[in-house]
Structures are given as C-alpha cells and as structure tokens.
Jmol script that loads the backbone (N, CA, C; Angstrom):
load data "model"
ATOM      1  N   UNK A   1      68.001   9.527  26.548  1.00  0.00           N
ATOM      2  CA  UNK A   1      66.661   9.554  27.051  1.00  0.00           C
ATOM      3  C   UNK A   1      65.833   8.484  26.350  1.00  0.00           C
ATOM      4  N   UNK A   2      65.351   7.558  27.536  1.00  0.00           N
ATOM      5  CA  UNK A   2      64.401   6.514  26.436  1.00  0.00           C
ATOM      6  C   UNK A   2      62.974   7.022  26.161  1.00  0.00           C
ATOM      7  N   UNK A   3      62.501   6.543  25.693  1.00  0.00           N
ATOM      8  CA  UNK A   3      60.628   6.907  25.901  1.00  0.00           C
ATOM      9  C   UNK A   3      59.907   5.532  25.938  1.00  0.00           C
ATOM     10  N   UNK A   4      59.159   5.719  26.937  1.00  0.00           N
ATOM     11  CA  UNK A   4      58.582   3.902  26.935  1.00  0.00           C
ATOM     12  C   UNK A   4      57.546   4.161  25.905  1.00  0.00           C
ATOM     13  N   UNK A   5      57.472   2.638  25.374  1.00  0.00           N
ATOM     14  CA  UNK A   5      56.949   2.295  24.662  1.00  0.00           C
ATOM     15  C   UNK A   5      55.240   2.539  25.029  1.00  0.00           C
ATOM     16  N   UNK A   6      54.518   2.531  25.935  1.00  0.00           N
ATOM     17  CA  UNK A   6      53.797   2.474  26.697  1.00  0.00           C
ATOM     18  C   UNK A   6      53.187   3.632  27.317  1.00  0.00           C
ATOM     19  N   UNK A   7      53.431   4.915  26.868  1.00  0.00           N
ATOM     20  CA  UNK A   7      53.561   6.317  27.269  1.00  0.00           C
ATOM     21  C   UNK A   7      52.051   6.486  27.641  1.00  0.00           C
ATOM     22  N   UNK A   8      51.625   7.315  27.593  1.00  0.00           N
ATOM     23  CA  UNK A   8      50.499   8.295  27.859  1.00  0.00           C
ATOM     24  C   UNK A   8      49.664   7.914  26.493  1.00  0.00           C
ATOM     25  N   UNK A   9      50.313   8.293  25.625  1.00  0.00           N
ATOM     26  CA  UNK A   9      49.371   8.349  24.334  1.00  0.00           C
ATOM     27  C   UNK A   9      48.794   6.926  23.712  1.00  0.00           C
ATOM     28  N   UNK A  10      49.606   5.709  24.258  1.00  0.00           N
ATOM     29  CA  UNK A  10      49.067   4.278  24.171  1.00  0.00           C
ATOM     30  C   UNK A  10      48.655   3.723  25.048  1.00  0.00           C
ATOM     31  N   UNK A  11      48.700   4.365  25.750  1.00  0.00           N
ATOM     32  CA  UNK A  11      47.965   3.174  27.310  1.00  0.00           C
ATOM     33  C   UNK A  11      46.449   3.243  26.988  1.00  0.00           C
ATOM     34  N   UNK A  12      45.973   2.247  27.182  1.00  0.00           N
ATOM     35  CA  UNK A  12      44.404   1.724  26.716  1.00  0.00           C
ATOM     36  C   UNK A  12      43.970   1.856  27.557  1.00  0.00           C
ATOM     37  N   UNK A  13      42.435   2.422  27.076  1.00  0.00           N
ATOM     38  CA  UNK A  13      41.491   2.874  28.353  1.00  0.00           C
ATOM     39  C   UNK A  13      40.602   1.542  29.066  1.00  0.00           C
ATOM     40  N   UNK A  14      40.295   1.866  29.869  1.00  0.00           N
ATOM     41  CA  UNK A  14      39.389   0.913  30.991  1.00  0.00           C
ATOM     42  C   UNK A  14      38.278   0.255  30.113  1.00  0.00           C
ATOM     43  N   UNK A  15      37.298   0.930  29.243  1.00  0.00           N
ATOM     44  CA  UNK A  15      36.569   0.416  28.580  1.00  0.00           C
ATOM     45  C   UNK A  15      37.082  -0.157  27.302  1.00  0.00           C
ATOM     46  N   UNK A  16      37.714  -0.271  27.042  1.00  0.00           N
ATOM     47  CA  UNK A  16      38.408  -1.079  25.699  1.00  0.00           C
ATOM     48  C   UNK A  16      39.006  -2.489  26.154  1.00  0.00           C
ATOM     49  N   UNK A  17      39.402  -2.505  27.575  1.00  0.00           N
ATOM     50  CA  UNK A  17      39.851  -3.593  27.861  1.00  0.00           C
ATOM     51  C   UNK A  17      38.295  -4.409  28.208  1.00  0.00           C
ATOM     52  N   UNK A  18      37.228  -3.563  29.003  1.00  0.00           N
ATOM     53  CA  UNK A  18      36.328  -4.401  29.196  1.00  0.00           C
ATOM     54  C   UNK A  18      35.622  -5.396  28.194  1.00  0.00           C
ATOM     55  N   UNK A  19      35.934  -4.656  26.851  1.00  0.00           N
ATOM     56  CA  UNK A  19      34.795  -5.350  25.805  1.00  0.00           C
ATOM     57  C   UNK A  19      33.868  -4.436  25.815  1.00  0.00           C
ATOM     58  N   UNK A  20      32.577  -4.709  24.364  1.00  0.00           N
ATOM     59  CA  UNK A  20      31.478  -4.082  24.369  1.00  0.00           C
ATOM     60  C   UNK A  20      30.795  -3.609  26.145  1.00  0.00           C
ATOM     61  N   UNK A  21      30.526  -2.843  25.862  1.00  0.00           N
ATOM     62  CA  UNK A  21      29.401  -2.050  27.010  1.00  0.00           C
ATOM     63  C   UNK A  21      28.073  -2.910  27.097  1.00  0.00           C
ATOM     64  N   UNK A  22      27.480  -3.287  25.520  1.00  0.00           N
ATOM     65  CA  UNK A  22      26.376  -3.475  25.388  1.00  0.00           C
ATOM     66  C   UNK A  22      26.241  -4.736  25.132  1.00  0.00           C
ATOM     67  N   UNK A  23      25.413  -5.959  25.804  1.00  0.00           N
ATOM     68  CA  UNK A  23      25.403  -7.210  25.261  1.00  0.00           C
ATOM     69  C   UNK A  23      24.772  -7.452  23.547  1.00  0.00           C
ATOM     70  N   UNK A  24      25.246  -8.500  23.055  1.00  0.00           N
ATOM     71  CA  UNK A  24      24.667  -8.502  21.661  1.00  0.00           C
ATOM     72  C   UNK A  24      23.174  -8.413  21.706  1.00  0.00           C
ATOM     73  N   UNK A  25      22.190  -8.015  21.133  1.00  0.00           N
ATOM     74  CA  UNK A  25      20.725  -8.164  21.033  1.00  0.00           C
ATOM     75  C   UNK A  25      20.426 -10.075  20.591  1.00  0.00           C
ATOM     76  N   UNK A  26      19.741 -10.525  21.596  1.00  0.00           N
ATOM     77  CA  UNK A  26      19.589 -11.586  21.412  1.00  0.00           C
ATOM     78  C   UNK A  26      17.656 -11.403  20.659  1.00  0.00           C
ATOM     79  N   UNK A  27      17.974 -12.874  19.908  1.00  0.00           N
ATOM     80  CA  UNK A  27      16.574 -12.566  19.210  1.00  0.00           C
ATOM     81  C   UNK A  27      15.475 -13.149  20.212  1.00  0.00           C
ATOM     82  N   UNK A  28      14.002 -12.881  20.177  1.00  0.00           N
ATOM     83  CA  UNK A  28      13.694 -13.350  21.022  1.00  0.00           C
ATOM     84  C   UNK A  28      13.074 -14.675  21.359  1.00  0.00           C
ATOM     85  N   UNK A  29      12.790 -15.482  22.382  1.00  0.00           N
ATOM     86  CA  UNK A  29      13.063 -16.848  22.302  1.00  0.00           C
ATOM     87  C   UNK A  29      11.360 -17.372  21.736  1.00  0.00           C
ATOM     88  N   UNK A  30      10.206 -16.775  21.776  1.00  0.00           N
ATOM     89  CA  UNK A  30       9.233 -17.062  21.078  1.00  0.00           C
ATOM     90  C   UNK A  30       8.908 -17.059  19.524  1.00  0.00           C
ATOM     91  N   UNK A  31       9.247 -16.496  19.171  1.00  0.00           N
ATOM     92  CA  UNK A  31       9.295 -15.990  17.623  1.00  0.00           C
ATOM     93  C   UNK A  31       9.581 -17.243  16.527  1.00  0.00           C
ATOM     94  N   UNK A  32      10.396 -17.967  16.927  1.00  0.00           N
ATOM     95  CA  UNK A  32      11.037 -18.971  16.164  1.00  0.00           C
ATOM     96  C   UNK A  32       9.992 -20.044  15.923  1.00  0.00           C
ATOM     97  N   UNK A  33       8.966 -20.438  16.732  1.00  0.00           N
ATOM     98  CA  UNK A  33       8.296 -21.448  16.150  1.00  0.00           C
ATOM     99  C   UNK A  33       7.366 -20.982  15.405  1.00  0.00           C
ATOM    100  N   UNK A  34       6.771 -19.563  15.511  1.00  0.00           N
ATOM    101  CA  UNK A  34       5.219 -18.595  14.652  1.00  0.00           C
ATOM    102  C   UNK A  34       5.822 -18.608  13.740  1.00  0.00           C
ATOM    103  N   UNK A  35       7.544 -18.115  13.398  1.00  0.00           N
ATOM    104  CA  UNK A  35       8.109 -18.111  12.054  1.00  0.00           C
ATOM    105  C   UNK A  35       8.141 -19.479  10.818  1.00  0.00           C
ATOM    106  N   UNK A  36       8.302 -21.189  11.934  1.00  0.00           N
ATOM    107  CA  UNK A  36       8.364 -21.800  11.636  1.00  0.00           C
ATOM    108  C   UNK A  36       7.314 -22.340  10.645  1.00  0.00           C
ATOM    109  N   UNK A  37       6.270 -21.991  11.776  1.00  0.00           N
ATOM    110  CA  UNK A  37       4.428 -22.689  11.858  1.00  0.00           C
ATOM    111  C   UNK A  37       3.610 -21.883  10.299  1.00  0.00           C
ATOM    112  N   UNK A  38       4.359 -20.308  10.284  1.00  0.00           N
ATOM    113  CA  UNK A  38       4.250 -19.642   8.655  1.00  0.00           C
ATOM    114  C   UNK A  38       4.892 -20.301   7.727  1.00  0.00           C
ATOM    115  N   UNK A  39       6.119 -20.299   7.624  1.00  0.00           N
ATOM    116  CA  UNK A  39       6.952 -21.189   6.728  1.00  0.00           C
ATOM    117  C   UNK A  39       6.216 -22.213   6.082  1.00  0.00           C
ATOM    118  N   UNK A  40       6.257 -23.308   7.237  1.00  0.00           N
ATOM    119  CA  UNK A  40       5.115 -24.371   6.811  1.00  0.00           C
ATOM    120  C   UNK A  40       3.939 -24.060   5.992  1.00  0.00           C
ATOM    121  N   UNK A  41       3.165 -23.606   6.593  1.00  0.00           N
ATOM    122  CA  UNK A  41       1.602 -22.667   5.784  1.00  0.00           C
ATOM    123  C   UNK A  41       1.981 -22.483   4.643  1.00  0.00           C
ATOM    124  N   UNK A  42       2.884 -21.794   4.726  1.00  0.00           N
ATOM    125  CA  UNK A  42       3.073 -20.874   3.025  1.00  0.00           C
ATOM    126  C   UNK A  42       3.489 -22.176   2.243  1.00  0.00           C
ATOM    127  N   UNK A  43       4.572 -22.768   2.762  1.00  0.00           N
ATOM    128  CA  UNK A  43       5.151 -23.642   1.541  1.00  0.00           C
ATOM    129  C   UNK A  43       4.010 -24.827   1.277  1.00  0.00           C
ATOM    130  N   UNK A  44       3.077 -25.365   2.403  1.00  0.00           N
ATOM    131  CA  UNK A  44       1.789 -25.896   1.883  1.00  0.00           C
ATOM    132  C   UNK A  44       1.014 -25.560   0.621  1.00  0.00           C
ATOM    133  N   UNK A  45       0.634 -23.948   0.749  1.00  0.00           N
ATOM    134  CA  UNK A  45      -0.391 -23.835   0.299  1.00  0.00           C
ATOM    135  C   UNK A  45      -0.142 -23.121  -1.336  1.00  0.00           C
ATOM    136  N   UNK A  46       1.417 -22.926  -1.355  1.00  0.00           N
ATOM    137  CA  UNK A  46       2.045 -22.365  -2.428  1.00  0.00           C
ATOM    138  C   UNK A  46       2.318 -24.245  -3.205  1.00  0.00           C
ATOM    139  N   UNK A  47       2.628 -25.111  -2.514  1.00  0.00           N
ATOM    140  CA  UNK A  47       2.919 -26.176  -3.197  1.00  0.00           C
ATOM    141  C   UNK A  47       2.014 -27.263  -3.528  1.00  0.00           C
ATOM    142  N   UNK A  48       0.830 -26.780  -2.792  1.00  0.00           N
ATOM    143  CA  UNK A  48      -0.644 -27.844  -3.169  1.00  0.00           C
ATOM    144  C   UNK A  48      -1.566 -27.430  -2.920  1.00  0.00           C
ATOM    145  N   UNK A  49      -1.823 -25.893  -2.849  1.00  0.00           N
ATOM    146  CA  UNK A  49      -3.145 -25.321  -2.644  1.00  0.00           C
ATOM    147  C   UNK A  49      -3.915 -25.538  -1.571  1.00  0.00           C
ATOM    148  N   UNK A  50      -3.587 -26.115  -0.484  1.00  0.00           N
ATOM    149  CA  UNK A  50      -4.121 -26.116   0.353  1.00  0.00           C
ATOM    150  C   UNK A  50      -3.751 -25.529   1.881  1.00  0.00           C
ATOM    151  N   UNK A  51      -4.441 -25.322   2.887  1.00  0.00           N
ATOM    152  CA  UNK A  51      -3.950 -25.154   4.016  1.00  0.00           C
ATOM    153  C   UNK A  51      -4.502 -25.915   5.387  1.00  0.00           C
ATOM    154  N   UNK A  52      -3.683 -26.276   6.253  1.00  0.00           N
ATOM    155  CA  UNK A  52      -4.133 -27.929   6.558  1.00  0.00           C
ATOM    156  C   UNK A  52      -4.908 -28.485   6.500  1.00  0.00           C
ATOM    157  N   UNK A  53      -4.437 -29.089   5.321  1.00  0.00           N
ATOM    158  CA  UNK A  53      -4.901 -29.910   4.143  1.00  0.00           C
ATOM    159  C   UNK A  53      -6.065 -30.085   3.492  1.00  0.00           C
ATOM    160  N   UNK A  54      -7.253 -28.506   3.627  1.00  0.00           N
ATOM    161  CA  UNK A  54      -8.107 -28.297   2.721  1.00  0.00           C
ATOM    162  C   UNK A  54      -8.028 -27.576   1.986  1.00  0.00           C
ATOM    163  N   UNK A  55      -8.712 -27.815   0.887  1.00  0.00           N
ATOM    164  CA  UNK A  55      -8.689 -26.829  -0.175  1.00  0.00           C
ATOM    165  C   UNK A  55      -9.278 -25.336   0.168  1.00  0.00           C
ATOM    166  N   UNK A  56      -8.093 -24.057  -0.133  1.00  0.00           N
ATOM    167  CA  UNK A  56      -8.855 -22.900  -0.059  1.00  0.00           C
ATOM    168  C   UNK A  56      -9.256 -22.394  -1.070  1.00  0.00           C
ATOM    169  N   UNK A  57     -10.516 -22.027  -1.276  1.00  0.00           N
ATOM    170  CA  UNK A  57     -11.102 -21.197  -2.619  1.00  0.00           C
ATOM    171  C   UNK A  57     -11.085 -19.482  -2.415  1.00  0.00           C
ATOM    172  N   UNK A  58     -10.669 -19.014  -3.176  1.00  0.00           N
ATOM    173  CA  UNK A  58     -10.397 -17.344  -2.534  1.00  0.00           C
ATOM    174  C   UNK A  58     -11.825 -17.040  -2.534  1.00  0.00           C
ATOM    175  N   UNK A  59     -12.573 -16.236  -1.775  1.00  0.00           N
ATOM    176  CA  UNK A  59     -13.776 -15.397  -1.934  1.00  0.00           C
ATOM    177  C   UNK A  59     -14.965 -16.508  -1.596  1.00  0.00           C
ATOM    178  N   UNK A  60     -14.351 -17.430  -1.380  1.00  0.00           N
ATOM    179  CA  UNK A  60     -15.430 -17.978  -0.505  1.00  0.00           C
ATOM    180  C   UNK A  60     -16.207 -18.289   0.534  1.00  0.00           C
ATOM    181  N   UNK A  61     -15.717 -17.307   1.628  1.00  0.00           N
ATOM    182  CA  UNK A  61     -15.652 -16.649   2.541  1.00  0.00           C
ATOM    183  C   UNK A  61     -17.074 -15.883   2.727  1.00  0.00           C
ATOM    184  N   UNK A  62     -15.797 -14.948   1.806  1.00  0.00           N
ATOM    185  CA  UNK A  62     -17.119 -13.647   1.842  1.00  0.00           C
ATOM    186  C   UNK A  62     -18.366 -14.060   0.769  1.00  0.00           C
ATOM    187  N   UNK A  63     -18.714 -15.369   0.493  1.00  0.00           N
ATOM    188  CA  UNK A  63     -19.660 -15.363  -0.749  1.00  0.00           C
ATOM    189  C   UNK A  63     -20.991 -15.590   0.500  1.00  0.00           C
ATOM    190  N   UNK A  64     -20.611 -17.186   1.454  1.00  0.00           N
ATOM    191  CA  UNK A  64     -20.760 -17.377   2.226  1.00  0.00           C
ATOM    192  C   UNK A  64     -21.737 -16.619   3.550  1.00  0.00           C
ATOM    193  N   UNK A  65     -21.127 -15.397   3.755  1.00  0.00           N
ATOM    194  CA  UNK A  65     -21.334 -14.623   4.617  1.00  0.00           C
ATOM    195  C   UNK A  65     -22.407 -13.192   4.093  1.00  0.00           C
ATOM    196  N   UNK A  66     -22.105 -12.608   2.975  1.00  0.00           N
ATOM    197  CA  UNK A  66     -22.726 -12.187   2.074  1.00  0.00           C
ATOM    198  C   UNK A  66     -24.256 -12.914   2.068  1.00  0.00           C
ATOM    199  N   UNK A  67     -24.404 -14.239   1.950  1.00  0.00           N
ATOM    200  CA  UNK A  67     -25.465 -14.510   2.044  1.00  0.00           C
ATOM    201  C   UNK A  67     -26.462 -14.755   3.001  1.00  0.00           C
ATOM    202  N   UNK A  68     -25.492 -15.062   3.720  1.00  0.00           N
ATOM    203  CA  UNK A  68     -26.122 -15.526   5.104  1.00  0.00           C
ATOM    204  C   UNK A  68     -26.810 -14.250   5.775  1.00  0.00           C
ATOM    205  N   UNK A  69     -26.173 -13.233   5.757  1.00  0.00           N
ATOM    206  CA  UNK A  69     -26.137 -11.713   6.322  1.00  0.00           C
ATOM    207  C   UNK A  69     -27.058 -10.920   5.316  1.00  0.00           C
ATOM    208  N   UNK A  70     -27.525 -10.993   4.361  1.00  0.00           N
ATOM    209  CA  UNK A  70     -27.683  -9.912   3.125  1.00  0.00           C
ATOM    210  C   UNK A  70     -28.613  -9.132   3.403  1.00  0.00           C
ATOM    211  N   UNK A  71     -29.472  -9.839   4.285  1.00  0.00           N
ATOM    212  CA  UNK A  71     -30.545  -8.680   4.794  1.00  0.00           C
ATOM    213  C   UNK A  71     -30.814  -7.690   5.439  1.00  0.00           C
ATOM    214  N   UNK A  72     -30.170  -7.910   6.620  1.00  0.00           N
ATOM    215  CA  UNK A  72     -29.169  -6.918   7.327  1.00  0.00           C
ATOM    216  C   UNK A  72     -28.677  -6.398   7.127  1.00  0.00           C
ATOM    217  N   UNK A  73     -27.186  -6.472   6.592  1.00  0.00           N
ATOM    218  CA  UNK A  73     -26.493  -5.467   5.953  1.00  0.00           C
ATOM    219  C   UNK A  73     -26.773  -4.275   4.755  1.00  0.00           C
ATOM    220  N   UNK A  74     -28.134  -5.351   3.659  1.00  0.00           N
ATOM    221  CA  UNK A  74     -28.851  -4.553   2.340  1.00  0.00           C
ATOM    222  C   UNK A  74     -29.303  -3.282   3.296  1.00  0.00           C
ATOM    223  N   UNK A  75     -30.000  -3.780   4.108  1.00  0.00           N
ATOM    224  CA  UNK A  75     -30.902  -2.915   5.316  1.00  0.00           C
ATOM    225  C   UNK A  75     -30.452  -1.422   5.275  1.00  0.00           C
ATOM    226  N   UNK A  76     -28.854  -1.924   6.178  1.00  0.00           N
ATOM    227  CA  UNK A  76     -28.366  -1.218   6.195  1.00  0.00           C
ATOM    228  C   UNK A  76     -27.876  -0.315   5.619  1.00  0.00           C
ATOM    229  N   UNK A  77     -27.395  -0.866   4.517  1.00  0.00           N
ATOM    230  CA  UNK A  77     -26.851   0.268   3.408  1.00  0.00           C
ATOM    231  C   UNK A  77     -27.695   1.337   2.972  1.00  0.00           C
ATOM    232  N   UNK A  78     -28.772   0.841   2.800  1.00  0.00           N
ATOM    233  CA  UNK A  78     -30.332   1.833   2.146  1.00  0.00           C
ATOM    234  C   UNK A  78     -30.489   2.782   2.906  1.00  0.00           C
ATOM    235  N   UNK A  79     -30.642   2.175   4.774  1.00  0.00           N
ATOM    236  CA  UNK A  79     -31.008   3.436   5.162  1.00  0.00           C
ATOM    237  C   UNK A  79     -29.622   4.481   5.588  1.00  0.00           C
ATOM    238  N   UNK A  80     -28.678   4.227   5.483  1.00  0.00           N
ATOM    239  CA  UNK A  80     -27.595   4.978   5.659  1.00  0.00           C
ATOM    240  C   UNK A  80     -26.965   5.653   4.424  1.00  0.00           C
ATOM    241  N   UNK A  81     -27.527   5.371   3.140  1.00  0.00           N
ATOM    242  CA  UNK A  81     -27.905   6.162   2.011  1.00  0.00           C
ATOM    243  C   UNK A  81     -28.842   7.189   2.132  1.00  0.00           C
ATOM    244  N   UNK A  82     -29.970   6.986   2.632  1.00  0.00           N
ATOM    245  CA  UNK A  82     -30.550   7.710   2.494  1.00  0.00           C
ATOM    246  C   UNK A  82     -30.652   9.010   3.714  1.00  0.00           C
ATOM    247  N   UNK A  83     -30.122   8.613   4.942  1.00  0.00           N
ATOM    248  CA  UNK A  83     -29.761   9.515   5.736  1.00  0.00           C
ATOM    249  C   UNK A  83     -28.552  10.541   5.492  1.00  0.00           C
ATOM    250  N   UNK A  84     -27.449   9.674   4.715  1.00  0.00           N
ATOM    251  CA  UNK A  84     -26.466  10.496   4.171  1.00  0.00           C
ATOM    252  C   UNK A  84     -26.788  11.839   3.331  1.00  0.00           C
ATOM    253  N   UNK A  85     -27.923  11.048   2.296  1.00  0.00           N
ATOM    254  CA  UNK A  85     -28.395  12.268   1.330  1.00  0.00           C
ATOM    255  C   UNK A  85     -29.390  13.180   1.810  1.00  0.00           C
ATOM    256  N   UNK A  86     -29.755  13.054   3.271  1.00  0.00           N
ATOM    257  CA  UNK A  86     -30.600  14.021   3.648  1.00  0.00           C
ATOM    258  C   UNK A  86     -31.987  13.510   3.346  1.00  0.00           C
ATOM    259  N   UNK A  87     -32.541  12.607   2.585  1.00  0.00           N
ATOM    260  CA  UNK A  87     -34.080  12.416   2.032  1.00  0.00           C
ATOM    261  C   UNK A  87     -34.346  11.689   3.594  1.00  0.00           C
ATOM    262  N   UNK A  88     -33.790  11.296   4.567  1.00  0.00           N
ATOM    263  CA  UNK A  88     -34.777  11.155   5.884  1.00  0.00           C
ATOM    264  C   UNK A  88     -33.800  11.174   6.646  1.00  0.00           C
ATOM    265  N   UNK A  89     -34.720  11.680   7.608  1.00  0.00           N
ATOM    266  CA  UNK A  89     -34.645  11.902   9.283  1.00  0.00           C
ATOM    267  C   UNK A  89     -34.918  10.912  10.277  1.00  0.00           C
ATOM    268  N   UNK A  90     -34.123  10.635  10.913  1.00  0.00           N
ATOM    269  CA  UNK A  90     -34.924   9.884  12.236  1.00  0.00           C
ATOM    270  C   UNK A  90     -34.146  10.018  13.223  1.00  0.00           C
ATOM    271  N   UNK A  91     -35.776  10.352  14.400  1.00  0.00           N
ATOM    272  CA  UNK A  91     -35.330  10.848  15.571  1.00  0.00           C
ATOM    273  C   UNK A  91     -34.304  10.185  16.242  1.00  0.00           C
ATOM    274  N   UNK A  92     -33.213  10.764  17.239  1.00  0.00           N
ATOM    275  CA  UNK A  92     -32.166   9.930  17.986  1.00  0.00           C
ATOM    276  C   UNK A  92     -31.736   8.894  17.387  1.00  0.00           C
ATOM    277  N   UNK A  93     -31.508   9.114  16.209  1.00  0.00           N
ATOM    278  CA  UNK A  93     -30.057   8.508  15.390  1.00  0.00           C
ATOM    279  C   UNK A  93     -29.112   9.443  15.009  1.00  0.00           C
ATOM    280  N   UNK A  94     -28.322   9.610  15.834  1.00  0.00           N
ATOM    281  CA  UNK A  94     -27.005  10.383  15.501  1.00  0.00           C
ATOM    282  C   UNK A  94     -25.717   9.745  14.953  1.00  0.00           C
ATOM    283  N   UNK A  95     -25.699   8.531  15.209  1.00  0.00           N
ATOM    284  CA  UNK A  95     -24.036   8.153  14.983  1.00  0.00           C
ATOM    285  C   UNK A  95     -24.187   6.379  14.434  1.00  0.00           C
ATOM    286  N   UNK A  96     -23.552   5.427  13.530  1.00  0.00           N
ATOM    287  CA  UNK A  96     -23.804   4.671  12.855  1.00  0.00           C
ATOM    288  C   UNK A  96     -24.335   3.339  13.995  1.00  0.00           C
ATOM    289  N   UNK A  97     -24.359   3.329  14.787  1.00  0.00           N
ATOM    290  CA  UNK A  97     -24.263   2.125  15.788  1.00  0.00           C
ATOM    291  C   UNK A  97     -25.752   2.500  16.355  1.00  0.00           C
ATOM    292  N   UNK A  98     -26.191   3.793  16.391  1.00  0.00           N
ATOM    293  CA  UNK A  98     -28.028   4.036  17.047  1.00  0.00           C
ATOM    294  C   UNK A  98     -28.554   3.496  15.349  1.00  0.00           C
ATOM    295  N   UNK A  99     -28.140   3.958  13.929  1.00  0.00           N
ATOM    296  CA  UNK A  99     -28.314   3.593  13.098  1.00  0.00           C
ATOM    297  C   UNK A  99     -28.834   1.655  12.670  1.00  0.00           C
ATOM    298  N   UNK A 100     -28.027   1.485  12.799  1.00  0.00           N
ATOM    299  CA  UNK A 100     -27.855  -0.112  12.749  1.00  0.00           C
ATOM    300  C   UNK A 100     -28.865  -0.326  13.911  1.00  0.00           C
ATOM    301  N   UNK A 101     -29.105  -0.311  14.780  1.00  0.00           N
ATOM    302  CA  UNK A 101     -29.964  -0.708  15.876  1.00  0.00           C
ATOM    303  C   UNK A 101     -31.190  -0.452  15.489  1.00  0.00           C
ATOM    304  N   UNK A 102     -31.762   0.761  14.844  1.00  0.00           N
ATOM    305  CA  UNK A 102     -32.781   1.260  14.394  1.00  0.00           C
ATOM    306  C   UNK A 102     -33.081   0.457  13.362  1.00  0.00           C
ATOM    307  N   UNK A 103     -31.983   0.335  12.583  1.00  0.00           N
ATOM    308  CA  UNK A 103     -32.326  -0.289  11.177  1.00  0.00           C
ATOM    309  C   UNK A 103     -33.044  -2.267  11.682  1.00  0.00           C
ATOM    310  N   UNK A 104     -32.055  -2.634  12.373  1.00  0.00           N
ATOM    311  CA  UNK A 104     -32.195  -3.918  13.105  1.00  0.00           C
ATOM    312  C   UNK A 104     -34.044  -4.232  13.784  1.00  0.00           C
ATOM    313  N   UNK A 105     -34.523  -3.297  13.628  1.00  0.00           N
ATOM    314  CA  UNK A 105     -35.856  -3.664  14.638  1.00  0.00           C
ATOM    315  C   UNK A 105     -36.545  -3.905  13.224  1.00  0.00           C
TER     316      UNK A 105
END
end "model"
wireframe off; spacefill off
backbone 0.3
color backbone group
C-alpha cells in the first residue's frame, strides 16, 4: 500500500497559495514633504537659531501682544475677578463672552 505523498493532511489551502489577503499598508503619499519641510525647520533652527532665516527670540511674541492688548485684557481680568468673588453683579451677564462685551464698551 503506498500513501501519496500529497494526502489530505498536506494539500495546501486556496488561500495560502493566493498570498496575503491584505495589501501591505502603503504610507501615505502627502506626508513626505510636511515631514521633509519639519526636518529642515528643526535642523535650521537647532543649527543657527534661526527660522527662515530670522532670528527667533522666545517670548517675544507674547511680550509684543501683551502690550499691544493690555488694556483690554487688564479690563478683563478685574472684572471677571470680581464677578467670580461675588463683590458685583451685572445685569445679563451670564457667561464669559456677554462678559467681555460688557467689559469692551
């Protein structure tokens, strides 16, 4: 009695011959130059302090803006202190945005 080589218990299934089911995940085709365009940035500004090609000063930004704004915003803070702590009321201001508007006139 022979036994084929080939029996029942080795014959390969349909999907094993096909290959993966699933194509590889390809990366996607935008990504590569934003990754690039960072790269660049960073190794600029890590290797000469700058970013195209001016000098950045940290907090100078907000020093900037801080000033420009201070009145407004001081404004703001005071009376949303003081509504917080209860020492005033004002009519139809319920929520920070009627606040600021109020404060703004």
């Amino acid at each position: 009695m022979e036994v084929s080589e080939l029996g029942p218990a080795r014959k390969r299934k349909d999907r094993d011959a096909a290959g993966p089911s699933e194509p590889a995940a390809a990366a996607p085709v935008g990504d590569g130059g934003n990754l690039l365009l960072a790269g660049l940035l960073a190794h600029e500004f890590l290797s000469s302090g700058t970013v195209l090609g001016e000098r950045r000063v940290p907090g100078a930004e907000a020093a900037v803006a801080t000033t420009a704004g201070s009145g407004g915003a001081a404004r703001y803070e005071a009376v949303a202190a003081l509504v917080q702590r209860g020492g005033a009321r004002v009519p139809g201001v319920v929520n920070p945005a009627q606040l600021a508007a109020w404060a703004g006139r």
